[in-house]
Every structure is written in C-alpha cells, then in structure tokens.
C-alpha positions as CSV (number, residue, x, y, z in Angstrom):
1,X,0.0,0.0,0.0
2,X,2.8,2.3,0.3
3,X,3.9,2.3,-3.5
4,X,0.9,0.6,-5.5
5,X,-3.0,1.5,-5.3
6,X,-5.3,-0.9,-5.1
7,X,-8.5,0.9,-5.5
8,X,-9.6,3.6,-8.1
9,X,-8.7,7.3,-7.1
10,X,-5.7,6.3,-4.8
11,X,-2.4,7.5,-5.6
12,X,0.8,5.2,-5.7
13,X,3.7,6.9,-4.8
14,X,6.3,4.5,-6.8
15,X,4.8,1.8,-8.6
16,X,1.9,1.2,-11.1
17,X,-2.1,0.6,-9.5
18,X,-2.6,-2.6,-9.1
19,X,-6.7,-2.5,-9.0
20,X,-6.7,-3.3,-13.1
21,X,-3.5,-6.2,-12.7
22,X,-6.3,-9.0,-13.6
23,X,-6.9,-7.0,-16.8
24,X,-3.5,-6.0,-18.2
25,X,-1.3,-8.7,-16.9
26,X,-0.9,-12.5,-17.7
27,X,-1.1,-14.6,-14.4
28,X,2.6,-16.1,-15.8
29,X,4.0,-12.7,-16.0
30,X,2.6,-12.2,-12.2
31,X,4.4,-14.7,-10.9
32,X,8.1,-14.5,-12.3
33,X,7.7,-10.9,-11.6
34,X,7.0,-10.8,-8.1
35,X,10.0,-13.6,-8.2
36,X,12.1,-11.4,-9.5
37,X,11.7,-8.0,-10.6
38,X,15.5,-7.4,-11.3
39,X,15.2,-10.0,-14.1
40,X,12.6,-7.4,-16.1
41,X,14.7,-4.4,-15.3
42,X,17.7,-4.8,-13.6
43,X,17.2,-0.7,-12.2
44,X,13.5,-1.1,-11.2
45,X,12.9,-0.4,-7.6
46,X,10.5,-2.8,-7.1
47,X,13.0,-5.2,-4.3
48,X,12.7,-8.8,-4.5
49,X,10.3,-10.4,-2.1
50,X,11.7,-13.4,-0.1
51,X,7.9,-15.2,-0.4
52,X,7.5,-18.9,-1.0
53,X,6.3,-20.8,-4.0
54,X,2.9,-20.7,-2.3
55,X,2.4,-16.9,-0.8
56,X,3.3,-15.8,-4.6
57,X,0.9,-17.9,-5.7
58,X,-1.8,-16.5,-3.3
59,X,-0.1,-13.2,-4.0
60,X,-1.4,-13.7,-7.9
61,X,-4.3,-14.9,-7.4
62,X,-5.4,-11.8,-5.7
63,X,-4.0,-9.5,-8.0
64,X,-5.7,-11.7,-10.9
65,X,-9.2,-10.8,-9.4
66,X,-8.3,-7.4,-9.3
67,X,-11.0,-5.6,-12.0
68,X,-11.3,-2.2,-12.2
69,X,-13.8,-0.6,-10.0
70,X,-14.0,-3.8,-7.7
71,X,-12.2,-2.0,-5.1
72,X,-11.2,-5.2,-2.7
C-alpha cells in the first residue's frame, strides 16, 4: 500500500495501480515478476520479495481478481 494502489482514485507513490492487474497482466508474468523484478529491469525499484512458491501464488491470485472498480 505504500507504492501501488489498489483501489480507483488512490495514488501510488512509486509503482503502477494494481486494482486493473487481472486485466493487463498475464497470471505467468505475475508470478516471475514478483519472483524477481530485477530479471525485467535490472534498475527497477520494485525489491525482491523473499515469499515462497505458495504466498506468490496467493499473492497472484489476488491480483488476478483485481478488476477495475472492484475495489477489494
């Protein structure tokens, strides 16, 4: 919550809103991102996570029911 939105008309300080992830991204993409950010841009700012196999899966299946206007 402190660098992504996750509901309309919030403002993320660093990173991109997250409330239209289930939209734009691929559930694929998802997960090796939140792997490893680094590996998509070595400069982004986005750190890498120390989450298991299974809390990044949870992890993208939350963002994945992220539709615009939901709000959850």
């Amino acid at each position: 919550s402190s660098c992504h939105s996750v509901q309309a008309g919030n403002i993320p300080h660093s990173g991109p809103e997250l409330y239209t992830a289930g939209e734009r991204l691929q559930p694929d993409y998802m997960v090796e991102y939140i792997r490893n950010p680094q590996k998509f841009d070595p400069h982004i700012w986005m750190p890498k996570l120390e989450l298991t196999d299974a809390d990044i899966q949870k992890l993208t299946g939350y963002l994945v029911s992220m539709k615009q206007g939901d709000g959850k």
